[in-house]
N, CA, C and O atoms as CSV, one atom per row, in Angstrom:
chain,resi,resn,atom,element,x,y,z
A,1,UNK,N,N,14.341,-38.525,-56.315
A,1,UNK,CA,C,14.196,-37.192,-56.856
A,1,UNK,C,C,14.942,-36.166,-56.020
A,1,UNK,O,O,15.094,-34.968,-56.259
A,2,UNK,N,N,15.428,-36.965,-54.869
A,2,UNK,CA,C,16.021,-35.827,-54.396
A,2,UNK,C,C,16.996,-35.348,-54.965
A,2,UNK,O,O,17.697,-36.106,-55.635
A,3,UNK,N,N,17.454,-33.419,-54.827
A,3,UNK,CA,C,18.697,-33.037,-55.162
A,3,UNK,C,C,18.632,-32.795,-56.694
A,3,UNK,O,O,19.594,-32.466,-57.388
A,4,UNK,N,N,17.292,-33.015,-57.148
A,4,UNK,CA,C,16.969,-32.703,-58.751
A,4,UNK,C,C,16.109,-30.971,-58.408
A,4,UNK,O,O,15.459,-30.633,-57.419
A,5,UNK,N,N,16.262,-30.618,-58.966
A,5,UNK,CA,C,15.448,-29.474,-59.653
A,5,UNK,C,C,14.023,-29.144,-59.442
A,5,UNK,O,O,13.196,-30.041,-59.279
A,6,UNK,N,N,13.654,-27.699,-59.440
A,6,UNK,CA,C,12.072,-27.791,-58.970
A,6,UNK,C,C,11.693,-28.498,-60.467
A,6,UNK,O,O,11.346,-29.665,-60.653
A,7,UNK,N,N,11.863,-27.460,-61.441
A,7,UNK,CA,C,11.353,-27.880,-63.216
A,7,UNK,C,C,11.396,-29.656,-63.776
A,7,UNK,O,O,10.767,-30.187,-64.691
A,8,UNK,N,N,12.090,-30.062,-63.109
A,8,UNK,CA,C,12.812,-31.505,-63.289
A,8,UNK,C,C,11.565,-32.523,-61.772
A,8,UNK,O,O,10.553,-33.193,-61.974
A,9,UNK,N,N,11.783,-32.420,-61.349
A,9,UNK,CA,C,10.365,-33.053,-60.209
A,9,UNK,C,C,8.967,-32.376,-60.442
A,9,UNK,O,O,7.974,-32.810,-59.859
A,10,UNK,N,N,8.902,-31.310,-61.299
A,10,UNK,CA,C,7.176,-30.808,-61.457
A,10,UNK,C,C,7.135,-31.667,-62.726
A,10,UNK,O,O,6.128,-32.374,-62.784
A,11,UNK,N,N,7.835,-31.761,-63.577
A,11,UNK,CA,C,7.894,-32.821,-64.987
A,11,UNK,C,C,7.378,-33.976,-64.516
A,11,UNK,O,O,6.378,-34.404,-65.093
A,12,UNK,N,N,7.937,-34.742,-63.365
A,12,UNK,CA,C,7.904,-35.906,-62.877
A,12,UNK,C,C,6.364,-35.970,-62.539
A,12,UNK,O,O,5.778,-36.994,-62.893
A,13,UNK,N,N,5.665,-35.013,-61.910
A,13,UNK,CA,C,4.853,-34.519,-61.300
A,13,UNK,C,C,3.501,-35.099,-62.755
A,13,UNK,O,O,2.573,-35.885,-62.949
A,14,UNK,N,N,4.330,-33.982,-63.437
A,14,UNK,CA,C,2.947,-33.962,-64.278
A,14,UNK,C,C,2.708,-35.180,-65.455
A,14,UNK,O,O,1.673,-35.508,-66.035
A,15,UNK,N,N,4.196,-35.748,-65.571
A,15,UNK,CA,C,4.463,-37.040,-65.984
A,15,UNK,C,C,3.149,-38.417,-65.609
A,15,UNK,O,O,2.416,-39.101,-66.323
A,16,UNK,N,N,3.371,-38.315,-64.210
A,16,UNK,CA,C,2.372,-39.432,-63.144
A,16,UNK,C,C,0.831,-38.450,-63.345
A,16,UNK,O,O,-0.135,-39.184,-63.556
A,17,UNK,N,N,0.499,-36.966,-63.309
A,17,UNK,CA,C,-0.736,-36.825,-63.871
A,17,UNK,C,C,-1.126,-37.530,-64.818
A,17,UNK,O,O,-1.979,-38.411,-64.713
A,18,UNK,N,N,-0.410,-37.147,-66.068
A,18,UNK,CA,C,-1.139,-37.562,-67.301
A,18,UNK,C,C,-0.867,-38.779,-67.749
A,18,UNK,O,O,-1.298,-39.006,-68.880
A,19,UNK,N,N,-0.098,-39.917,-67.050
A,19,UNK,CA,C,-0.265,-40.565,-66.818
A,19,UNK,C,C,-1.587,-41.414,-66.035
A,19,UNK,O,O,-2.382,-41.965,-66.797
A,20,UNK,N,N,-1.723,-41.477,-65.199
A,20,UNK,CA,C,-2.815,-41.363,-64.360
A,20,UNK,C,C,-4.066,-41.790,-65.042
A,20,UNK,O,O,-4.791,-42.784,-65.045
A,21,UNK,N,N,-4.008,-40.382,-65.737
A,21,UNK,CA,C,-5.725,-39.935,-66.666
A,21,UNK,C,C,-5.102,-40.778,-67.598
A,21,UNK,O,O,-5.009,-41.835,-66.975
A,22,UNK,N,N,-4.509,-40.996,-68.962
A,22,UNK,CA,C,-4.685,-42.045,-69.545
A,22,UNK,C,C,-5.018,-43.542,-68.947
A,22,UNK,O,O,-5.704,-44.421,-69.469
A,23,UNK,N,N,-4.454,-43.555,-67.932
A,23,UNK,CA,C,-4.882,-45.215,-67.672
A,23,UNK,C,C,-5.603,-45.373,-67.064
A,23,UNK,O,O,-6.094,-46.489,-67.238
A,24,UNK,N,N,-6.304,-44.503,-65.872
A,24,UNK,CA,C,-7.166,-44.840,-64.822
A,24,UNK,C,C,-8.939,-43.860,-65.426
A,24,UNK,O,O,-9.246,-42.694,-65.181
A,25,UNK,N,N,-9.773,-44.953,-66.254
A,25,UNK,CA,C,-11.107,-44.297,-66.345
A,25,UNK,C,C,-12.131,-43.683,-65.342
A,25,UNK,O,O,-13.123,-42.974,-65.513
A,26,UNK,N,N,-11.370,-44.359,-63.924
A,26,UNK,CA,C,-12.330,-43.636,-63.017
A,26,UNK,C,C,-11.695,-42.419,-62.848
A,26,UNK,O,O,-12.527,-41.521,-62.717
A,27,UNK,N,N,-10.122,-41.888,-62.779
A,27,UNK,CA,C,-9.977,-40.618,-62.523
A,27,UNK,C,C,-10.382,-40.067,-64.104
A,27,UNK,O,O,-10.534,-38.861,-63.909
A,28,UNK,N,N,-10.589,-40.267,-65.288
A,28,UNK,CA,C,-11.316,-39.481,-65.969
A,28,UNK,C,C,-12.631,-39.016,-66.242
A,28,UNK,O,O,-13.035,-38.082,-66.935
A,29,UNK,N,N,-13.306,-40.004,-65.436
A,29,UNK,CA,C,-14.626,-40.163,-64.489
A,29,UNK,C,C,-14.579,-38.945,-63.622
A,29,UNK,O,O,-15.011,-38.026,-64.318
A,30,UNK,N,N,-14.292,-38.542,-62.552
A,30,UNK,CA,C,-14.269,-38.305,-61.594
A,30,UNK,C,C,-13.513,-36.238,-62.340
A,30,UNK,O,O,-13.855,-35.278,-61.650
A,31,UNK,N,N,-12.883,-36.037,-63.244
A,31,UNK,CA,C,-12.616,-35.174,-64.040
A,31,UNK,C,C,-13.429,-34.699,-64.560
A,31,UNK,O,O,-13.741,-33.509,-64.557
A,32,UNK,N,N,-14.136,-35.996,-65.358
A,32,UNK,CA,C,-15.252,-35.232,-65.892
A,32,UNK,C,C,-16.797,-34.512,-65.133
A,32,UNK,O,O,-17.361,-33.451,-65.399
A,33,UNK,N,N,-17.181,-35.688,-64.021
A,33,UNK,CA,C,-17.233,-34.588,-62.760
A,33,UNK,C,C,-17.506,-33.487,-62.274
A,33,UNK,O,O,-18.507,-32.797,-62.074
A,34,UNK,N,N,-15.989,-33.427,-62.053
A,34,UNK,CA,C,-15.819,-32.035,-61.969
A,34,UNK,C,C,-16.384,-30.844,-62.654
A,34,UNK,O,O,-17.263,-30.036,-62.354
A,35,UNK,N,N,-15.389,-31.039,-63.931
A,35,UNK,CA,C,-15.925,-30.286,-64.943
A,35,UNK,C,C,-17.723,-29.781,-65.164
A,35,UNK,O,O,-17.943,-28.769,-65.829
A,36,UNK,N,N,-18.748,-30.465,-64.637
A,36,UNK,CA,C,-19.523,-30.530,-64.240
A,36,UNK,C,C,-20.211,-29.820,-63.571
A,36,UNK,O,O,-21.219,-29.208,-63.921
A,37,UNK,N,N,-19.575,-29.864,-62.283
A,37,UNK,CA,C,-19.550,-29.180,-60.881
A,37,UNK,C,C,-19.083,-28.064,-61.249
A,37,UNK,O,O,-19.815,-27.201,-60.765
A,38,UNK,N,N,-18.113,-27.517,-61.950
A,38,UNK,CA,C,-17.593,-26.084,-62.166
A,38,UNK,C,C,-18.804,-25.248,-63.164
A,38,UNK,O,O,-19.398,-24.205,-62.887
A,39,UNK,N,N,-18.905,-25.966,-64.202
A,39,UNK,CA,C,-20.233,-25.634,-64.738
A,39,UNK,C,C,-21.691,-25.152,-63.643
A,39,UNK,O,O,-22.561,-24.322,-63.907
A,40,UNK,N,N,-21.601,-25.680,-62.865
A,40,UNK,CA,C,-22.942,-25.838,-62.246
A,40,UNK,C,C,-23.007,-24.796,-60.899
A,40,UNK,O,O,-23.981,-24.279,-60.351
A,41,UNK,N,N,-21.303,-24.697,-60.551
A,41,UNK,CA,C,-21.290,-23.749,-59.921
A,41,UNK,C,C,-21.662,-21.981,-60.391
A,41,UNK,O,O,-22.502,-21.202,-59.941
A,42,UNK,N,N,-20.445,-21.794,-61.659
A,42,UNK,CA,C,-20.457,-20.670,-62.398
A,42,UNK,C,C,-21.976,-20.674,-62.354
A,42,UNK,O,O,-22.421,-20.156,-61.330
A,43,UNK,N,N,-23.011,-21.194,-63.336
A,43,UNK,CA,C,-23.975,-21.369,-64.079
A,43,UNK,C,C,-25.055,-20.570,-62.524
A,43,UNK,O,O,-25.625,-19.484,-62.636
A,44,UNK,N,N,-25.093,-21.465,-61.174
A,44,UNK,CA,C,-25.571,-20.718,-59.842
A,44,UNK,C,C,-25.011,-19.656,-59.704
A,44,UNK,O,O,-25.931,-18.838,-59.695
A,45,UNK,N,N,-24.210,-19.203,-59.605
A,45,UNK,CA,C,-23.320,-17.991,-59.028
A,45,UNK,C,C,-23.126,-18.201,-57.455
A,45,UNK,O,O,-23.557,-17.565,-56.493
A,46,UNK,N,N,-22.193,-19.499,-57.573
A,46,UNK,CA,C,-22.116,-19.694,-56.154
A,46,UNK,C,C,-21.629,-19.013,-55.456
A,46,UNK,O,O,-21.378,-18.160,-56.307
A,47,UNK,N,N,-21.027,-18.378,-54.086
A,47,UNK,CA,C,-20.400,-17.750,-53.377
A,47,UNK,C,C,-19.038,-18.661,-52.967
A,47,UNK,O,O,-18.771,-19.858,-52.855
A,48,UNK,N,N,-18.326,-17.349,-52.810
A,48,UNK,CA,C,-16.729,-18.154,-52.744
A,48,UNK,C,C,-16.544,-19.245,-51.635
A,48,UNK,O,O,-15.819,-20.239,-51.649
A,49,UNK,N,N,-17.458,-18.755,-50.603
A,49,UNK,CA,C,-17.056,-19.990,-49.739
A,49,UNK,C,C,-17.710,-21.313,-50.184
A,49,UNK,O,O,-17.213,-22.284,-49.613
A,50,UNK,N,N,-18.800,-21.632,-51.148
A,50,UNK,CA,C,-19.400,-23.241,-51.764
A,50,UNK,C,C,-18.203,-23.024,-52.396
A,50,UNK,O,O,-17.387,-23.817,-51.927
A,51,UNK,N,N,-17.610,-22.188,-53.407
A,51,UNK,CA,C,-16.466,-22.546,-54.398
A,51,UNK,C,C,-15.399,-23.468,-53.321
A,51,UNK,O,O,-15.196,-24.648,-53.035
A,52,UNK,N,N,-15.038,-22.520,-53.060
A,52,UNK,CA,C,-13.636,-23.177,-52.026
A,52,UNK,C,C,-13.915,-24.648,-51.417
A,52,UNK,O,O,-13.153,-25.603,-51.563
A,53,UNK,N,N,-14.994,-24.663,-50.793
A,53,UNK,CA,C,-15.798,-25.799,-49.672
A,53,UNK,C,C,-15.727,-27.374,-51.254
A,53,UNK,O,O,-15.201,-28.480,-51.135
A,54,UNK,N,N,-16.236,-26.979,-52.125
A,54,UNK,CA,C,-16.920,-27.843,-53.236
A,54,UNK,C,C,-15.481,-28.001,-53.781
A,54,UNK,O,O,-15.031,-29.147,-53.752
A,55,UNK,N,N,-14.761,-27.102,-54.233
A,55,UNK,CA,C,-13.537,-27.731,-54.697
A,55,UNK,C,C,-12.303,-28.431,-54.202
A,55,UNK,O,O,-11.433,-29.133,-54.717
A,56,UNK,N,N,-12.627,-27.861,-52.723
A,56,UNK,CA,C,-11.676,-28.625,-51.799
A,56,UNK,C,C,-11.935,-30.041,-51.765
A,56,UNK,O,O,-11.079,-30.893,-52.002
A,57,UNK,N,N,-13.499,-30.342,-51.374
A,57,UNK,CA,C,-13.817,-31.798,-51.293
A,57,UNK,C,C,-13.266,-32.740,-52.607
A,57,UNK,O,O,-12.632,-33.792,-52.524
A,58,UNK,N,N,-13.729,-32.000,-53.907
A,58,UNK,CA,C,-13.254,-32.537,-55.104
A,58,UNK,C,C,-11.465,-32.673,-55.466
A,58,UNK,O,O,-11.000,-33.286,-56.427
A,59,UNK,N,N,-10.860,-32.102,-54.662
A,59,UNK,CA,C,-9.466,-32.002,-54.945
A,59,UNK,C,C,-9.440,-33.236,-53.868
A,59,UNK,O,O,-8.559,-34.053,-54.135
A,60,UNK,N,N,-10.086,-33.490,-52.907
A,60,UNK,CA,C,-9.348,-34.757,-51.837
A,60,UNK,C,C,-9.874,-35.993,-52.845
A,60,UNK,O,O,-9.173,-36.977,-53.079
A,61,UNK,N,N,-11.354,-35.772,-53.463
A,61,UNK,CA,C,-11.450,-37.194,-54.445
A,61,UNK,C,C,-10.735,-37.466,-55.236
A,61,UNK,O,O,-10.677,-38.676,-55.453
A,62,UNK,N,N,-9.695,-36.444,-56.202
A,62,UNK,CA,C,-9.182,-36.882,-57.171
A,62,UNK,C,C,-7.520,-36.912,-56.425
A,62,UNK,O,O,-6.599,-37.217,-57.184
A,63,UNK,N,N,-7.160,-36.567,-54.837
A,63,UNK,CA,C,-5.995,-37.028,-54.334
A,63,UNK,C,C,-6.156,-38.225,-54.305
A,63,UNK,O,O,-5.257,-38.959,-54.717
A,64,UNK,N,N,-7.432,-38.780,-53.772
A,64,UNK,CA,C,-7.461,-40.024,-53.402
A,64,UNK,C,C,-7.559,-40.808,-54.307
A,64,UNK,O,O,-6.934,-41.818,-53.985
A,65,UNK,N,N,-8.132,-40.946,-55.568
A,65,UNK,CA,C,-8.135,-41.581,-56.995
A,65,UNK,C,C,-6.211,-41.515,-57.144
A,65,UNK,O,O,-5.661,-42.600,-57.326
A,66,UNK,N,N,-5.523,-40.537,-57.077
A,66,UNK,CA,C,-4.269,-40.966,-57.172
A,66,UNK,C,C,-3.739,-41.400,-56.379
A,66,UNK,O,O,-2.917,-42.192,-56.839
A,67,UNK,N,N,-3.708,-41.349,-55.241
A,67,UNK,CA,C,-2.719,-42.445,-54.162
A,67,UNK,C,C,-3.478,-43.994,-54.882
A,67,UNK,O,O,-2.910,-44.999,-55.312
A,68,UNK,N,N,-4.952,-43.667,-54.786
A,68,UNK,CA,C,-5.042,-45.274,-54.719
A,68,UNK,C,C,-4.396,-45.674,-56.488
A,68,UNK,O,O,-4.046,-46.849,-56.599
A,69,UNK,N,N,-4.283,-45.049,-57.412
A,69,UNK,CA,C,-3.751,-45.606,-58.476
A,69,UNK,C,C,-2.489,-46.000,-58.232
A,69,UNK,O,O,-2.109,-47.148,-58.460
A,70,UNK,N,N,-1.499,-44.776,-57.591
A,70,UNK,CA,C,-0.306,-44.976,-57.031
A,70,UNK,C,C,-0.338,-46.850,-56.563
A,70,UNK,O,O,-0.038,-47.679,-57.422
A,71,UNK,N,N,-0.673,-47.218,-55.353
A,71,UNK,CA,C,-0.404,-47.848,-54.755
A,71,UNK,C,C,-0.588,-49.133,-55.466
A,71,UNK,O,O,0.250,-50.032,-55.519
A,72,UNK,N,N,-2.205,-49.137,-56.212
A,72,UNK,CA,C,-2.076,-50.094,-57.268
A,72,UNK,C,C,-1.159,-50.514,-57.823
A,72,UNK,O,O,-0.815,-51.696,-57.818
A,73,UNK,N,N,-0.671,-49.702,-58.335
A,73,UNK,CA,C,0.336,-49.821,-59.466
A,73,UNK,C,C,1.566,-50.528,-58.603
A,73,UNK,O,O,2.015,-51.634,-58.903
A,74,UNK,N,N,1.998,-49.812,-57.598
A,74,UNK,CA,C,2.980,-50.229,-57.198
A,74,UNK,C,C,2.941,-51.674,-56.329
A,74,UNK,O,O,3.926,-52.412,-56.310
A,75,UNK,N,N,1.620,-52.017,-55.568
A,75,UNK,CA,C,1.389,-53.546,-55.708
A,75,UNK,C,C,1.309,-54.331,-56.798
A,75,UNK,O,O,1.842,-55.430,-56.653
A,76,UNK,N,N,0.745,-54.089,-57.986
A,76,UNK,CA,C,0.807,-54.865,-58.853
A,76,UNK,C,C,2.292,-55.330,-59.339
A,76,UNK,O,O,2.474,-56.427,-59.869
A,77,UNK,N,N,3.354,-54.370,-59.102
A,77,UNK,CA,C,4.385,-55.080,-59.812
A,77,UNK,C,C,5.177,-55.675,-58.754
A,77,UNK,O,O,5.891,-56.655,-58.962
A,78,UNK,N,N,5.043,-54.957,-57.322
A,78,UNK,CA,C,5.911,-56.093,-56.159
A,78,UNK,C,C,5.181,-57.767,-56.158
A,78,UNK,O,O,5.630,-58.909,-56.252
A,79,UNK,N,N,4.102,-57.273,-56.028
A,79,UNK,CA,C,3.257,-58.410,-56.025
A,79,UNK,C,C,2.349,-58.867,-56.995
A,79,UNK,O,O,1.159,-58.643,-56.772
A,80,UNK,N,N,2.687,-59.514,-58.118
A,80,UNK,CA,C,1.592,-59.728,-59.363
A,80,UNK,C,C,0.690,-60.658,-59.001
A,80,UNK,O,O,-0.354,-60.496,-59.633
A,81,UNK,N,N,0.649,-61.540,-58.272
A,81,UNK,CA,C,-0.098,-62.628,-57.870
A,81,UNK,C,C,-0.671,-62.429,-57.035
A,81,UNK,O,O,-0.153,-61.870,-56.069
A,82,UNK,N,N,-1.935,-62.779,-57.032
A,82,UNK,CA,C,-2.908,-62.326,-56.328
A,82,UNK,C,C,-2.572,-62.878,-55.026
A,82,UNK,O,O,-2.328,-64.075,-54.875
A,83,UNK,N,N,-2.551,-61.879,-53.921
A,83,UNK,CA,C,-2.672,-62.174,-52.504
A,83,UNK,C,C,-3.841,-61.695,-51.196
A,83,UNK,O,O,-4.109,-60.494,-51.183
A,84,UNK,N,N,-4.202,-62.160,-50.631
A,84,UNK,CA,C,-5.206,-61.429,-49.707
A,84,UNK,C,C,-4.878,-60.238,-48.682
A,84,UNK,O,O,-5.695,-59.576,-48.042
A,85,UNK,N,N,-3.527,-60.135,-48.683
A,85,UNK,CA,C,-3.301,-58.520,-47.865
A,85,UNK,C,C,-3.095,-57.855,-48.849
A,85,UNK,O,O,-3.484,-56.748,-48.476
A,86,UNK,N,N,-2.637,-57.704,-50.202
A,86,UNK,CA,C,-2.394,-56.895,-51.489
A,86,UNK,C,C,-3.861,-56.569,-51.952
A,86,UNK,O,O,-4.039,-55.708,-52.814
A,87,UNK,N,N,-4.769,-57.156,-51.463
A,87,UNK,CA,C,-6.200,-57.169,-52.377
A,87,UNK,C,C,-6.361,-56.361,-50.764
A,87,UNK,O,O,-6.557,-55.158,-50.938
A,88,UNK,N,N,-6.341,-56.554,-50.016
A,88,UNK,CA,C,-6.929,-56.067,-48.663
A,88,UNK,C,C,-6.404,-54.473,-49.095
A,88,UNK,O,O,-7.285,-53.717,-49.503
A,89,UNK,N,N,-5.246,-54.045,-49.028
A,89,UNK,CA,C,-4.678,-52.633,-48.994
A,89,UNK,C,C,-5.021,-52.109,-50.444
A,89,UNK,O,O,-4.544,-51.002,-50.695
A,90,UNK,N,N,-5.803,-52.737,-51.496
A,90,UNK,CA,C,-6.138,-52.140,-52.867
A,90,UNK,C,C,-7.603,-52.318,-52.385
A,90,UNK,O,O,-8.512,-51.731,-52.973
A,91,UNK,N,N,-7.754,-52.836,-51.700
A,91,UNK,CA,C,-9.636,-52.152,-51.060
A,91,UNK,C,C,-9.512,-50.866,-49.990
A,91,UNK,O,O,-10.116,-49.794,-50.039
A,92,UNK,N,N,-8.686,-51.255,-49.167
A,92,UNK,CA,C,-8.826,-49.875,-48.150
A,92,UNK,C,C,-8.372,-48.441,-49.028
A,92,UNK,O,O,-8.681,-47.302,-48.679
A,93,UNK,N,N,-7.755,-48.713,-49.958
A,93,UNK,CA,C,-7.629,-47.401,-50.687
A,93,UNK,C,C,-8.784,-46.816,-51.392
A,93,UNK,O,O,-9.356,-45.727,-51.341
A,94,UNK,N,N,-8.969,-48.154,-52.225
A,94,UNK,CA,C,-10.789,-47.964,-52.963
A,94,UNK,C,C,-11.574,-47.409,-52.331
A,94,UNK,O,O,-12.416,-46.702,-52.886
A,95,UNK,N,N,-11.529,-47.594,-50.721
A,95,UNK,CA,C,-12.798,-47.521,-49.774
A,95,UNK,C,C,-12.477,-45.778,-49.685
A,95,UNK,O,O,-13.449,-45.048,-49.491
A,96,UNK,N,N,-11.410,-45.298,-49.800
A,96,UNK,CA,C,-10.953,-44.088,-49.404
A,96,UNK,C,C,-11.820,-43.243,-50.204
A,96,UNK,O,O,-12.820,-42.592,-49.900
A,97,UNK,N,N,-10.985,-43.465,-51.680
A,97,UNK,CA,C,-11.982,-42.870,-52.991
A,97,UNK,C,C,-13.178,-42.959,-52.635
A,97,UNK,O,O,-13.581,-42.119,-53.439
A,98,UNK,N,N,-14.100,-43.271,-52.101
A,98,UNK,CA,C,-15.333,-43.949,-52.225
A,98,UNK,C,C,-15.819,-42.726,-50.827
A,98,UNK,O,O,-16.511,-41.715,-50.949
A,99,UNK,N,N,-15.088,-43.345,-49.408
A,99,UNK,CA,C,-15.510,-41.882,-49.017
A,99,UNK,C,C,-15.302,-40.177,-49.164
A,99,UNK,O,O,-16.035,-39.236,-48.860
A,100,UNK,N,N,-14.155,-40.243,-49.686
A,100,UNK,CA,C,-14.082,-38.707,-50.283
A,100,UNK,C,C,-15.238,-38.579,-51.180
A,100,UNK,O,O,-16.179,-37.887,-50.792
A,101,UNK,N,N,-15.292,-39.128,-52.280
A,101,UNK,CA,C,-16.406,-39.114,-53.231
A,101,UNK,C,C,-18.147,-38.778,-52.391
A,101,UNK,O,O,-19.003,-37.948,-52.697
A,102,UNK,N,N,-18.132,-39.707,-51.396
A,102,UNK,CA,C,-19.452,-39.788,-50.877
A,102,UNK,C,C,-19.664,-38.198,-49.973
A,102,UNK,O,O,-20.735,-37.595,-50.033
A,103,UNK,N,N,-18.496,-37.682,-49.178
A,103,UNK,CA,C,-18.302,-36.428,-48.437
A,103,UNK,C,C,-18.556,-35.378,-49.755
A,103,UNK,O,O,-19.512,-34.628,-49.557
A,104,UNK,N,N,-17.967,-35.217,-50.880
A,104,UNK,CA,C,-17.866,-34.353,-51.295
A,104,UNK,C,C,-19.231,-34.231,-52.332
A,104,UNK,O,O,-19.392,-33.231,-53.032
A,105,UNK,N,N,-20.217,-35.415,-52.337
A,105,UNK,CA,C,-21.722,-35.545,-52.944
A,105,UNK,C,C,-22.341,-34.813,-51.786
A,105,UNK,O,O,-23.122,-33.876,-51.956
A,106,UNK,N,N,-21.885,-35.369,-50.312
A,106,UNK,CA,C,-22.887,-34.280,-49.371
A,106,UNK,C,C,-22.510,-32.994,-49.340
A,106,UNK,O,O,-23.369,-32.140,-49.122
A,107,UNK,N,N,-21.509,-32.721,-49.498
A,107,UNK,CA,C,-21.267,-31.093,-49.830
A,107,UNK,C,C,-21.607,-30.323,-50.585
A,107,UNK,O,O,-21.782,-29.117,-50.405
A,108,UNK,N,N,-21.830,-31.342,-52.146
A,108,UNK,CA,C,-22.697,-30.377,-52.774
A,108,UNK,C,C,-24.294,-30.961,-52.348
A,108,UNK,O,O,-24.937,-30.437,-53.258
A,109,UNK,N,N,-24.945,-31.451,-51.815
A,109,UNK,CA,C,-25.876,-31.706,-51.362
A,109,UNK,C,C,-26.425,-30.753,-50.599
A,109,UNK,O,O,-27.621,-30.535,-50.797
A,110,UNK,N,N,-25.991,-30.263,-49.957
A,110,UNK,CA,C,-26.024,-29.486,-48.908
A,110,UNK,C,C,-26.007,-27.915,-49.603
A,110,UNK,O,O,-26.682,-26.965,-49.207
A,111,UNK,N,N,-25.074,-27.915,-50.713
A,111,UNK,CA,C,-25.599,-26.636,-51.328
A,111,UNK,C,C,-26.431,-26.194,-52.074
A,111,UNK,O,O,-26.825,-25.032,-52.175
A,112,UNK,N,N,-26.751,-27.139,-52.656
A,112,UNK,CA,C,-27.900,-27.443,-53.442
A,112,UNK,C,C,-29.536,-27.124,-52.170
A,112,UNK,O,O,-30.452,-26.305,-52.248
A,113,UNK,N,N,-29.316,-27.907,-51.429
A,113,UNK,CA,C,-30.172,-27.586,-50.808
A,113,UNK,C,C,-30.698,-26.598,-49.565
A,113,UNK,O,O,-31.847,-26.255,-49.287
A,114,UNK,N,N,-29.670,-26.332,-49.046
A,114,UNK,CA,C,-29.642,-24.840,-49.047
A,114,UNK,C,C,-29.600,-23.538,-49.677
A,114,UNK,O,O,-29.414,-22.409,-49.223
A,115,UNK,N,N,-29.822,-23.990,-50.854
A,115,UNK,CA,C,-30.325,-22.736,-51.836
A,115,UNK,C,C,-29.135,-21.213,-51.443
A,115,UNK,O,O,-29.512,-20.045,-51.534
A,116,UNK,N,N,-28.229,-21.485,-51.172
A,116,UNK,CA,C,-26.622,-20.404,-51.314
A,116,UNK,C,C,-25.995,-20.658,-52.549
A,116,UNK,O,O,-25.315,-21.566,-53.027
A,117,UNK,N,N,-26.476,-19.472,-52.948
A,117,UNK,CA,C,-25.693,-18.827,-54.304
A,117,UNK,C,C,-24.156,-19.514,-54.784
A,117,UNK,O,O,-23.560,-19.069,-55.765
């Protein structure tokens, strides 16, 4: 992509989004979510810093839902056959998703239970 265009690499960009969300149900999982969480924020009248704090965490889960699709993808076609370091590096990514996800449940945990707007 280098030496292409901003308009021409944000295409690319949003290409691998919606991509992404069609094929991967956990990032439409994890969207829907959200969507959720934004509801639930508005609906509290949270204060900007839970906004910021809550959406930040949620923006690293759904980075991490895409690298690890990324990488999937791109093991699956170097390597189609199942191997034990290809399955090893498509778990440590999983594991990633899994702790962003779990950080960003205690974050709203934490707002929730601290009762801040």
């Amino acid at each position: 992509m280098k030496g292409q265009g901003l308009l021409l690499r944000l295409g690319h960009a949003w290409r691998g989004l919606a991509g992404a969300v069609r094929q991967e149900r956990s990032l439409r999982t994890h969207l829907g979510v959200l969507a959720g969480v934004i509801g639930v924020l508005a609906y509290r009248g949270a204060t900007p810093l839970w906004w910021a704090l809550i959406l930040m965490a949620a923006g690293m889960v759904l980075v991490a839902e895409l690298l690890n699709t990324a990488l999937e993808a791109l093991a699956d076609r170097l390597h189609p056959e199942r191997h034990p370091e290809i399955g090893f590096a498509k778990d440590v990514a999983a594991g990633a998703v899994l702790v962003a996800s779990l950080v960003a449940a205690l974050i709203g945990i934490a707002w929730l239970g601290w009762g801040q707007g």
